[in-house]
C-alpha positions as CSV (number, residue, x, y, z in Angstrom):
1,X,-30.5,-140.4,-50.2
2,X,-27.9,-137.5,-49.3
3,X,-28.7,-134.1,-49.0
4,X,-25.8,-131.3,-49.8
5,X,-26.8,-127.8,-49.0
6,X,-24.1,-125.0,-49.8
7,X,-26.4,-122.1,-48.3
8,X,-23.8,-119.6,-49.6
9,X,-24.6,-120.1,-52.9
10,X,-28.6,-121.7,-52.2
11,X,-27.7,-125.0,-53.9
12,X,-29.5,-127.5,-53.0
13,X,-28.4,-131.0,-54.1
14,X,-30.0,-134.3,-53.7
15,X,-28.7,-137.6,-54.6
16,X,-31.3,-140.0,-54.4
17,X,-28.9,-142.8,-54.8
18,X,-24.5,-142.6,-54.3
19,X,-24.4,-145.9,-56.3
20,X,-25.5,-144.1,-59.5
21,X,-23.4,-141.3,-59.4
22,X,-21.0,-143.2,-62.2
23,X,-23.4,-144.4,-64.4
24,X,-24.6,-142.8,-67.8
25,X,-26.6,-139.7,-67.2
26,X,-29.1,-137.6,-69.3
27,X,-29.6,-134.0,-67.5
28,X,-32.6,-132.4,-67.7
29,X,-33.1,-128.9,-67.4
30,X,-37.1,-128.8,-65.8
31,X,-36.6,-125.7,-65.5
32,X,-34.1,-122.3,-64.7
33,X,-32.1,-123.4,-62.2
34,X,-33.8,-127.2,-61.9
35,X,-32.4,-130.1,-63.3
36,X,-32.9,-133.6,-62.7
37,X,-30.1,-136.5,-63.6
38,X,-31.6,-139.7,-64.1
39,X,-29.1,-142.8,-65.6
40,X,-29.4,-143.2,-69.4
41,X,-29.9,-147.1,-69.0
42,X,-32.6,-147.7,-66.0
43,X,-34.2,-144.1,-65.9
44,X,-33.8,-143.8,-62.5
45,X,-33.2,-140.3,-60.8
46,X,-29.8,-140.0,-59.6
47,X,-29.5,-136.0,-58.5
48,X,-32.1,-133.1,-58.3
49,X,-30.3,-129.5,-57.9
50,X,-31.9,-126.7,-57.0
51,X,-30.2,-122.8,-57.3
52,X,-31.7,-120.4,-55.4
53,X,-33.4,-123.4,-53.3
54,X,-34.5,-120.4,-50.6
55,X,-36.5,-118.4,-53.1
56,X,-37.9,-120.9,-55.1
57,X,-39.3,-122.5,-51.6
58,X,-41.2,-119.4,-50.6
59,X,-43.2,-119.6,-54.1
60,X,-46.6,-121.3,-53.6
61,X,-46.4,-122.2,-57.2
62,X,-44.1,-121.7,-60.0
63,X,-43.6,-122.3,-64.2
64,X,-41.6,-125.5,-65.0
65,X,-40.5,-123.1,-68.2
66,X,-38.0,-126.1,-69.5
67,X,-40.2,-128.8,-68.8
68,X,-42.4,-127.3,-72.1
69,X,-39.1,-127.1,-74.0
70,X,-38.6,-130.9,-73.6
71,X,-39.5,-133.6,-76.7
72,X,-42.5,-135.5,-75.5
73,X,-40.7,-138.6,-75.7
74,X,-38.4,-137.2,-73.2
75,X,-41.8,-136.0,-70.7
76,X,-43.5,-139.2,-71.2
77,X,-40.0,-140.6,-69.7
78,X,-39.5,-138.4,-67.1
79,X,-43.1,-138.4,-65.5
80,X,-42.7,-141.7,-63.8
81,X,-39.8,-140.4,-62.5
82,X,-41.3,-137.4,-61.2
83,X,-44.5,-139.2,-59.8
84,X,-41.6,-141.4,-57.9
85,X,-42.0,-141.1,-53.7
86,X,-38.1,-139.7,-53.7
87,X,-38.3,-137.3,-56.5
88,X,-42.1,-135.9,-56.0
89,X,-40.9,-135.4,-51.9
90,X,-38.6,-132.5,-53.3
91,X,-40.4,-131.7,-56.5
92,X,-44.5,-131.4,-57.6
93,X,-45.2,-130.6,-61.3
94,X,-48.3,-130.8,-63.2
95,X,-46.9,-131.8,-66.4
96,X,-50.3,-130.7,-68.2
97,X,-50.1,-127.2,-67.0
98,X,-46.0,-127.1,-66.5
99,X,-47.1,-125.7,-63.0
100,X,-45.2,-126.8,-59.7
101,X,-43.8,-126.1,-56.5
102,X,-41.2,-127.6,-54.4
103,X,-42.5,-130.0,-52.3
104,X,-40.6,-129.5,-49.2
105,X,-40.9,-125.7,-47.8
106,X,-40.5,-126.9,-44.3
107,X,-36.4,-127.8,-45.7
108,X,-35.9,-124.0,-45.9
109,X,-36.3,-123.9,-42.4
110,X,-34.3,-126.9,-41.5
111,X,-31.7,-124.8,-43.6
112,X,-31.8,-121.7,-42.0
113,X,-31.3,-123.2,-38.3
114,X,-28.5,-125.3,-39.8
115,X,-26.4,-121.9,-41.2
């Protein structure tokens, strides 16, 4: 896992595997600002990237406003994903209310120090 912060612009990448970053990938938008890359083939998550990583961190909870917009077939694919220890340590989502935060507020401070 590799974590790429660009604190000028509040992008937060996270590339939960280098090795993927060639393979097929499907996008998907969870939300403004959210998306998730996960290879075509295996379904695995590849990238998570987070704009405006700093203000979506200081919200206790927030609407996953794309995750609605996605074909069920495409949730039902995704939520093992997003259960997964390396995706759900960045990003929490009930998929029944399309509810979430980001999982890892303590980050922002890790951030800040780091700037």
């Amino acid at each position: 896992m590799h974590l790429i912060y660009d604190s000028e612009g509040d992008v937060l990448n996270v590339i939960f595997d280098e090795r993927l970053q060639d393979a097929n990938q499907a996008a998907y938008r969870l939300r403004d600002g959210l998306m998730l890359y996960v290879t075509v083939d295996s379904m695995k998550p590849v990238q998570l990237t987070v704009v405006s990583y700093r203000r979506l961190a200081q919200q206790s909870r927030f609407h996953f406003n794309g995750w609605e917009k996605l074909k069920a077939t495409d949730r039902k694919k995704l939520l093992p994903i997003l259960a997964s220890s390396a995706v759900s340590a960045f990003v929490k989502l009930d998929p029944k209310t399309g509810y979430g935060h980001l999982a890892s507020p303590p980050m922002l401070e890790m951030f800040s120090l780091a700037a």
